[in-house]
C-alpha positions in Angstrom: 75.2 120.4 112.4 77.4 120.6 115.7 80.0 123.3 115.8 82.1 121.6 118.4 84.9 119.5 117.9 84.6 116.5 116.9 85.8 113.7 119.2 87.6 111.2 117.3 89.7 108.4 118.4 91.7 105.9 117.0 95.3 106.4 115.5 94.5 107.5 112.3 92.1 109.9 113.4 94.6 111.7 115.8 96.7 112.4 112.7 93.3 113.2 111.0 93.3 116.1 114.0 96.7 116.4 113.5 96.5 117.3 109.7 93.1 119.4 109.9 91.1 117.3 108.1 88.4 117.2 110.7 87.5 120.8 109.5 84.0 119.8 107.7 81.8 119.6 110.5 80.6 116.1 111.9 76.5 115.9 113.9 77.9 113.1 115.7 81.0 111.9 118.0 82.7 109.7 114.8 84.5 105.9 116.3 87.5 104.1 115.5 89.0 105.4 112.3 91.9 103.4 110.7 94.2 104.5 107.3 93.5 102.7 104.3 96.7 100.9 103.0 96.2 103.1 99.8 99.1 101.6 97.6 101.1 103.4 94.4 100.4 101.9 91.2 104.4 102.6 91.0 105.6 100.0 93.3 106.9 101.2 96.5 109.0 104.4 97.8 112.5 103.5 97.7 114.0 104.6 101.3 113.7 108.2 102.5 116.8 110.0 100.7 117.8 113.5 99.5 118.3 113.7 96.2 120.4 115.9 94.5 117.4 118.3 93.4 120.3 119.8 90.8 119.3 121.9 87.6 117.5 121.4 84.6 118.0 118.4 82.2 119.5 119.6 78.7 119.6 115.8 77.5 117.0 114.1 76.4 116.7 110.6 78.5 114.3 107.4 77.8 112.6 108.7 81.0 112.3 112.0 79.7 110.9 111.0 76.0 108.4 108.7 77.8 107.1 111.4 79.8 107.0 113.6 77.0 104.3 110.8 75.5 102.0 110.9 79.1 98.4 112.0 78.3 97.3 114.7 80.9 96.2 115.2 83.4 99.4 114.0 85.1 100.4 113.3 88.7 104.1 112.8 90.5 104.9 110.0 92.6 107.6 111.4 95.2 110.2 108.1 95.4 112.6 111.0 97.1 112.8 113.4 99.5 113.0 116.7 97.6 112.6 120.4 98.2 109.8 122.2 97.2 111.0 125.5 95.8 109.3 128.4 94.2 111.1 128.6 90.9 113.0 125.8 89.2 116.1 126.2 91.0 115.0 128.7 93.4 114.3 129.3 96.7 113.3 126.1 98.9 109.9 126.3 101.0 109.3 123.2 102.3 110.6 119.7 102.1 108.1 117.4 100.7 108.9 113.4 101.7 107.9 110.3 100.2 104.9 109.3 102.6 102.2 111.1 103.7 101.5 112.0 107.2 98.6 109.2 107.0 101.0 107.0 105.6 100.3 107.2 101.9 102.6 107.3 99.4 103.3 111.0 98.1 101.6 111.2 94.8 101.0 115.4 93.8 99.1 116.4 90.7 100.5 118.0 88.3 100.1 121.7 87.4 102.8 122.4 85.0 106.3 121.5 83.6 109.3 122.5 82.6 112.7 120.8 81.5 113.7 118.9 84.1 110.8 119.7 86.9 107.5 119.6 87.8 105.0 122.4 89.2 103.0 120.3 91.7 100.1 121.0 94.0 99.9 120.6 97.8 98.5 120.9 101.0 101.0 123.1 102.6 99.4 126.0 103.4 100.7 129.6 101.9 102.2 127.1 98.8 99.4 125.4 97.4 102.2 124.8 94.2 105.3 124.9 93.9 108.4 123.3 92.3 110.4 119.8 92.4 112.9 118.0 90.6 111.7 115.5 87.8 114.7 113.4 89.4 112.9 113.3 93.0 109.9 110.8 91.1 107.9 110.2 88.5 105.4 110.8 86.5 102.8 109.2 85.2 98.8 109.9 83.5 95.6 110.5 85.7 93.1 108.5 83.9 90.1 109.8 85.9 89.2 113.9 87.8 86.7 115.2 89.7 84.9 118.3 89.1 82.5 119.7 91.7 79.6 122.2 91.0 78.7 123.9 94.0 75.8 125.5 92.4 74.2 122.5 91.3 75.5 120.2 95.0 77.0 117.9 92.6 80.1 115.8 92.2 81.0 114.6 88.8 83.9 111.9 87.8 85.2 112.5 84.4 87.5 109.2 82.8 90.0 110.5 79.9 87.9 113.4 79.4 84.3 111.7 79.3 81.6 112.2 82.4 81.1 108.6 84.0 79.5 109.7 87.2 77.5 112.3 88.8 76.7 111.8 92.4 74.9 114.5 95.0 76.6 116.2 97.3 76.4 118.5 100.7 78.7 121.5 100.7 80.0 124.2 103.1 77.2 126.9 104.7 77.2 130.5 103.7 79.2 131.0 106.4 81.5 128.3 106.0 81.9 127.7 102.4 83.5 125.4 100.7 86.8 126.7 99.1 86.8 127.0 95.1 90.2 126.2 92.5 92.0 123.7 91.3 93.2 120.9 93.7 94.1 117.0 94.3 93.4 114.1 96.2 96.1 113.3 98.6 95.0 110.4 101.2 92.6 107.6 100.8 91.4 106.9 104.6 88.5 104.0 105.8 86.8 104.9 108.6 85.9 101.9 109.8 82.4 102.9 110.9 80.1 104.0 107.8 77.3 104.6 110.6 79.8 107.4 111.5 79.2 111.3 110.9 82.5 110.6 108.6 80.7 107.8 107.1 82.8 104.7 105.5 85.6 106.4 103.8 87.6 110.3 103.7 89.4 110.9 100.8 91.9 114.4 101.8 92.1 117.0 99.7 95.0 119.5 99.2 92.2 122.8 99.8 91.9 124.2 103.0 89.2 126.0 104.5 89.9 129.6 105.1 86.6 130.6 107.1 86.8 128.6 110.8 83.9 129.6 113.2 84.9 131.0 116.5 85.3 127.9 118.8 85.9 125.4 116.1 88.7 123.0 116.9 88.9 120.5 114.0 91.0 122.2 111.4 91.0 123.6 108.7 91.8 120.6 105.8 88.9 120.1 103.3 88.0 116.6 102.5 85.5 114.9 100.7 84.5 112.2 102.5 81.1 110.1 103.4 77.9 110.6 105.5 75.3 108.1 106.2 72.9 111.3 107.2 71.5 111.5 103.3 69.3 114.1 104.3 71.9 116.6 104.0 73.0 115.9 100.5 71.9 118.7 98.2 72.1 121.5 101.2 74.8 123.7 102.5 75.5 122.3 105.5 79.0 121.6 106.1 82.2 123.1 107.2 83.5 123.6 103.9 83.9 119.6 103.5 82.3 117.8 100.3 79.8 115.0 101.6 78.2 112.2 99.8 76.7 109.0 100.3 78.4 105.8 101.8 77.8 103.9 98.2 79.2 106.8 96.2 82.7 107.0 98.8 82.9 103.3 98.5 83.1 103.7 94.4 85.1 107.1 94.8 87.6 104.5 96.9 87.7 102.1 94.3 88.1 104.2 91.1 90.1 107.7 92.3 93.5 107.1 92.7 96.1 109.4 94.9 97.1 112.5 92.8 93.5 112.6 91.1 93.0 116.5 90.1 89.7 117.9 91.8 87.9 121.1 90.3 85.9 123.2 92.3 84.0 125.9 91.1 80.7 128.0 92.1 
């Protein structure tokens, strides 16, 4: 595995740069990466506006009742801009906007509730969670997660509670490990070139990686994404990215939506 940057071109994998998601480690100079037009299942962001991110509800809405009835796990579609803050009401940290920076729409898994907001996770680094405003989005159930075994190199897709898949994966070297909790999908990105050290697709995660070599230039964002070196599956080999085969990220593509919650775990 090359510990240089890696030299990739094309618009979408400037912002890849940009956002640290090169920060896996690629054996070859990757070409021509484009954003998939991941879409909400929601309908569209309404236009970029602040809402009024005001206190709790103490009234029972439809909206409310029907959220009360959502099976877990559960994600938040951002239709707002909102601020993320660190209690309900408290102080603000960051501002979290309805698109991603590749473009997707801002759907955060869920970690928690309470009356009138919504502990979410994120890729902002020093607040991995934090809180929004139920009245910034909405919610809405999950129906599939991922949990990865790094003891075992594998990557398993659970639907409504029930194991579906199990695929084999490459993880991070001693050295460069790949980070364990509790995190979330947040961008569904095509390639373009599955022949690529990226492979066909990338889907971001919100983990970073907190171990960079000396001399490494790619970031620190952890992804899972594709490889078409199999070889490597089963081995610790990566930056701290999660690779798998160009067949399992094409079926990853199709069946994980934005906001899936990923599991990580020695």
């Amino acid at each position: 595995m090359g510990h240089r940057r890696a030299g990739l071109v094309g618009a979408a994998a400037a912002a890849l740069l940009a956002a640290g998601v090169a920060g896996c480690g690629a054996d070859v100079e990757p070409q021509g990466q484009t954003v998939d037009g991941a879409t909400s299942t929601l309908g569209p962001a309404p236009a970029d506006t602040e809402p009024t991110d005001g206190g709790t509800a103490t009234t029972a809405t439809p909206a409310t009742k029907a959220a009360a009835k959502l099976r877990e796990p559960l994600a938040f579609h951002v239709r707002r801009r909102a601020m993320l803050r660190l209690q309900p009401g408290g102080r603000m940290v960051a501002r979290i906007a309805t698109r991603t920076e590749f473009k997707s729409p801002t759907i955060l898994a869920v970690a928690a509730r309470k009356p009138g907001w919504v502990l979410v996770r994120t890729s902002i680094e020093h607040h991995h969670v934090g809180w929004l405003p139920l009245s910034s989005g909405a919610l809405f159930s999950e129906p599939r997660s991922i949990v990865i075994d790094l003891s075992r190199n594998s990557l398993t897709v659970f639907h409504r509670g029930r194991m579906t898949d199990v695929y084999k994966v490459a993880i991070g070297t001693t050295a460069t490990p790949t980070p364990t909790g509790k995190f979330a999908v947040t961008d569904r990105l095509r390639t373009g070139n599955p022949a690529s050290d990226y492979g066909c697709c990338i889907l971001a995660l919100t983990a970073h990686q907190p171990k960079i070599l000396q001399g490494w230039g790619g970031g620190d964002r952890v992804a899972i994404h594709a490889t078409p070196h199999t070889w490597t599956l089963g081995h610790a080999v990566s930056h701290g990215c999660v690779r798998a085969s160009n067949p399992a990220l094409k079926q990853l593509m199709r069946r994980v939506r934005l906001g899936t919650p990923v599991t990580i775990h020695a």
